[in-house]
N, C-alpha and C positions, 0 to 999 in steps of 0.2 A: 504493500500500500504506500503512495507514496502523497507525500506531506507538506505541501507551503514551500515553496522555492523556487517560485515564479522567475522572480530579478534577484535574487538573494545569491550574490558574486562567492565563492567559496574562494578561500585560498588559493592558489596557485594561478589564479588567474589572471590575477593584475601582476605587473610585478611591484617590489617593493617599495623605490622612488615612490612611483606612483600613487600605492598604498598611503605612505607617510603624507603625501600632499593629501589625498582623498579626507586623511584625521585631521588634518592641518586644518583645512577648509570647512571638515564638519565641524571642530569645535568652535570653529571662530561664529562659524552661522548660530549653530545651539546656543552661543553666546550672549549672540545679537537678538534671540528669542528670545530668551530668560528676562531682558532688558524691557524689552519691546513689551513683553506679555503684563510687567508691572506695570504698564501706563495703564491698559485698559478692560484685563482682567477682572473679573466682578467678582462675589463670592456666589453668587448661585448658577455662576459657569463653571467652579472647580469640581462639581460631580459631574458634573458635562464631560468634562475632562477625561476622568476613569473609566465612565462608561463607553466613550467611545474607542478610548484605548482596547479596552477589554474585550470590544465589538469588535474591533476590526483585526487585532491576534487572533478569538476565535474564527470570524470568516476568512484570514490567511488559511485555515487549518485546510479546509474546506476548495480541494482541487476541480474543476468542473470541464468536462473532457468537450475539447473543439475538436475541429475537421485531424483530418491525416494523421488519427493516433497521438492529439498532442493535447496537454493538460494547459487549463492556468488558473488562478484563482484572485481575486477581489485584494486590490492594495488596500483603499480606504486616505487616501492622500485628499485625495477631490473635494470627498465627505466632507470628512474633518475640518478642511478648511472654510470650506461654504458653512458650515455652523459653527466653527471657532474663530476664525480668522485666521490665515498662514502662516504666523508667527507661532500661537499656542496648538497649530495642527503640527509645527514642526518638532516640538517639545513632547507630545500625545506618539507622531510617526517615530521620536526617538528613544523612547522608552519601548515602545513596541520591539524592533527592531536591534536594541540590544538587547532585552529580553530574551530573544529569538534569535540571535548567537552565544549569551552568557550562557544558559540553562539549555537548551533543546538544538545545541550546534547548528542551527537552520543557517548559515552563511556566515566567512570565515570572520573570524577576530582582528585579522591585519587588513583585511579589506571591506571590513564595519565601516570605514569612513564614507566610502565612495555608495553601500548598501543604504548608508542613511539620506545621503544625497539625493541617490538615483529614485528610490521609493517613497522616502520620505521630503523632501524639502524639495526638489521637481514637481513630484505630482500636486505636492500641494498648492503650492504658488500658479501651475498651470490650471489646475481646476477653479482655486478662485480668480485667476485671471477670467478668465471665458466665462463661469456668473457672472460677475460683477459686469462685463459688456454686454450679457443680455441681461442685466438688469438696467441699465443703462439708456438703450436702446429700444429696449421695449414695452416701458413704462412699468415696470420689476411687476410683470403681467404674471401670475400663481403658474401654469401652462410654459410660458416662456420659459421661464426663472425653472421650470422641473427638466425642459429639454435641453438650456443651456449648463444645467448641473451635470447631464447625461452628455453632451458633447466637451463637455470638461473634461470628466471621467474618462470617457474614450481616450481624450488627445494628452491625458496626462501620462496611461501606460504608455501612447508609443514614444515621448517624451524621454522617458526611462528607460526604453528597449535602446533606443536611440545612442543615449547617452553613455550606457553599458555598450555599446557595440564600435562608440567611439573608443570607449577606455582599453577595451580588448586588443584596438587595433596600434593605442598608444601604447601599452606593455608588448606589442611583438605576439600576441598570440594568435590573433587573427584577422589579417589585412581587412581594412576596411569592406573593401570590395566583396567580402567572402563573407564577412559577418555580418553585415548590415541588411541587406536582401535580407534574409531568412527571418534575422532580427524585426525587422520590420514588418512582414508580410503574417509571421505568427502572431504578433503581436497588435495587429489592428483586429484580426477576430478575439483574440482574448479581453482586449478594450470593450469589444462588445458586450460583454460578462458587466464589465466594471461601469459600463453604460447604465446596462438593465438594472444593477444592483443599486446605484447611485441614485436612480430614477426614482425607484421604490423606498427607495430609505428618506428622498425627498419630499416624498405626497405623503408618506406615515408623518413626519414632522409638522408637514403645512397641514395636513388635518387635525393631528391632536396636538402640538405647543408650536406654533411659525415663532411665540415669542424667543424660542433658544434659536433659530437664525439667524448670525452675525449680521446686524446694522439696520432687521427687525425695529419699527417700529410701535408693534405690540408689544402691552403693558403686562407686561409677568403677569401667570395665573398665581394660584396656590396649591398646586397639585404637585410641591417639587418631589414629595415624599413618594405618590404615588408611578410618577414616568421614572423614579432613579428605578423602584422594584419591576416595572413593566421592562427597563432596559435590563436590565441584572436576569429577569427572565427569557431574553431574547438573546443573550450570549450564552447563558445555561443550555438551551435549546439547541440554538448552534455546536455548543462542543459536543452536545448526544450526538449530532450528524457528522460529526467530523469521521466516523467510522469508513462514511461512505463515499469517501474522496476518491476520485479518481486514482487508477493507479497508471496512469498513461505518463510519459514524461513531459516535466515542463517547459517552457518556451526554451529558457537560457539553457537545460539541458538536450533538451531535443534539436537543438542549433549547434550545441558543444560536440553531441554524437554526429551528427551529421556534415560538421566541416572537419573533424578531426582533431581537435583541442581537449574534449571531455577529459582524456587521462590526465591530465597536468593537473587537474583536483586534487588539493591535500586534503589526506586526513583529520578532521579535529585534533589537536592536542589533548583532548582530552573529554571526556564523556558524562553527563549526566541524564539527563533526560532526552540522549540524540533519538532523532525520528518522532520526537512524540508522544512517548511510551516508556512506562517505569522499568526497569530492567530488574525482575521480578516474577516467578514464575504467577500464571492465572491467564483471564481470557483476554485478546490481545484488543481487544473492543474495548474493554471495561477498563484497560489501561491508558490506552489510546483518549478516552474520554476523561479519564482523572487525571490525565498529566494535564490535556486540556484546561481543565476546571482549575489545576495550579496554577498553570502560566496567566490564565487569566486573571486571575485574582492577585497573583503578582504585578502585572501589568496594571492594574484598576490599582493599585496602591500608590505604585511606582509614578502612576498619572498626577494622582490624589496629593501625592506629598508634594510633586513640581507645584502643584496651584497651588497648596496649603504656603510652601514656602515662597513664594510669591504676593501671597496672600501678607503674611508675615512681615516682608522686609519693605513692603509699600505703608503698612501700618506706623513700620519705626521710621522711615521716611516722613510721614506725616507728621508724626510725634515730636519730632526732630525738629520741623519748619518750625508748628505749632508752639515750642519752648524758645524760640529764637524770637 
């Protein structure tokens, strides 16, 4: 069965220059989030925050099989942005995404920098680019605003297929010319996945709270208590399905197999919850679903604490002015 590793660059790929820039750049960006996110962060968006983390680990789980025997599954960059903003979607996509190298080796350790990029802080910025001009443009029309969140979506995976097939060609491992086609062409049907799912998860918001949509005009309900449980039940769910992931190979590996690069994959250094699954004798479903429910609840903390402490240092900021 195979598991979440759509764009998710494993070692050996990049090479290590490269790598180092890839950390370089993410830290400076995660940086520039943490900064960004105290301006305008609220406190009844930091369970926002968790929750979508939590959503969008579990539906990485979650492989769903395209044309010519090829897998892909839901980044959540587009999402998150369009209901957080791309700074606190970049902070949400980077807790995700080291999660899903620290614990569950889902893409390597040395090449995490260029993974948070490519997944996380691309897609994000691409999908709220493209809302925010059909909101612009369309008089931020409920319709508009749901199909331009879905062509967001779309153009933020091939963004990322993009960008990965540059980086392959900058490390030497697979001339432009070789990796890009393939890259590209698998990855505008997979987009479609990230369309449809993007769509969906847009008209569930605009029906039951438009007020968590970034730059939303409506006035908060009082139901915070109620949509944090109904989301907390909708990644529960998901990680029961993650059983039934495709087991076809992913874009990045079905491109790797196919130009001739696949073997340069290192190993993890090291193993905890690789693939998924507690390493542990029992049924391989049942494990599959409880590592799930881990990571998840990992990731929804790991969200939790970024806003909590953001939350915090705008406080003593304040505090600060205020005694001056």
């Amino acid at each position: 069965m195979l598991l979440s590793t759509n764009l998710h660059v494993p070692d050996g790929f990049l090479s290590i220059p490269l790598s180092l820039v890839g950390w370089l750049l993410a830290a400076l960006l995660v940086a520039l989030a943490l900064r960004k996110t105290n301006i305008y962060l609220s406190e009844r968006q930091v369970p926002l925050m968790g929750i979508l983390a939590s959503f969008v680990f579990a539906a990485q789980m979650i492989n769903f099989p395209i044309a010519g025997g090829t897998s892909g599954h839901f980044l959540g960059g587009a999402l998150t942005a369009i209901l957080m903003g791309p700074w606190a979607a970049t902070l949400i996509m980077t807790a995700v995404i080291a999660i899903q190298g620290l614990i569950f080796q889902d893409g390597g350790l040395i090449a995490m920098g260029w993974n948070i990029i490519n997944m996380g802080i691309l897609t994000a910025f691409t999908g709220y680019l493209v809302y925010r001009l059909s909101a612009r443009y369309t008089s931020s029309n409920r319709t508009a605003l749901i199909i331009g969140g879905a062509v967001g979506g779309w153009l933020s995976v091939l963004i990322g297929a993009i960008a990965t097939a540059v980086e392959l060609a900058v490390s030497g491992t697979s001339a432009l010319t070789v990796a890009l086609p393939p890259m590209v062409g698998v990855h505008v049907l997979i987009g479609i996945g990230e369309a449809l799912i993007t769509a969906a998860a847009l008209v569930f918001v605009h029906r039951t709270r438009p007020d968590l949509i970034r730059g939303s005009q409506i006035r908060p309900t009082d139901q915070s208590a109620k949509w944090i449980w109904v989301g907390l039940s909708i990644v529960l769910l998901l990680t029961m399905l993650s059983p039934l992931a495709s087991s076809s190979p992913d874009g990045l590996e079905h491109v790797a197999e196919n130009t001739g690069f696949s073997e340069q994959a290192q190993e993890p250094s090291y193993s905890l919850l690789e693939d998924y699954s507690i390493p542990i004798k029992g049924d391989a479903n049942l494990l599959t679903i409880l590592a799930g429910v881990i990571g998840a609840a990992v990731v929804f903390g790991t969200a939790i604490s970024l806003g909590r402490l953001r939350q915090i240092e705008k406080t003593e900021e304040i505090d600060a002015h205020t005694s001056i």
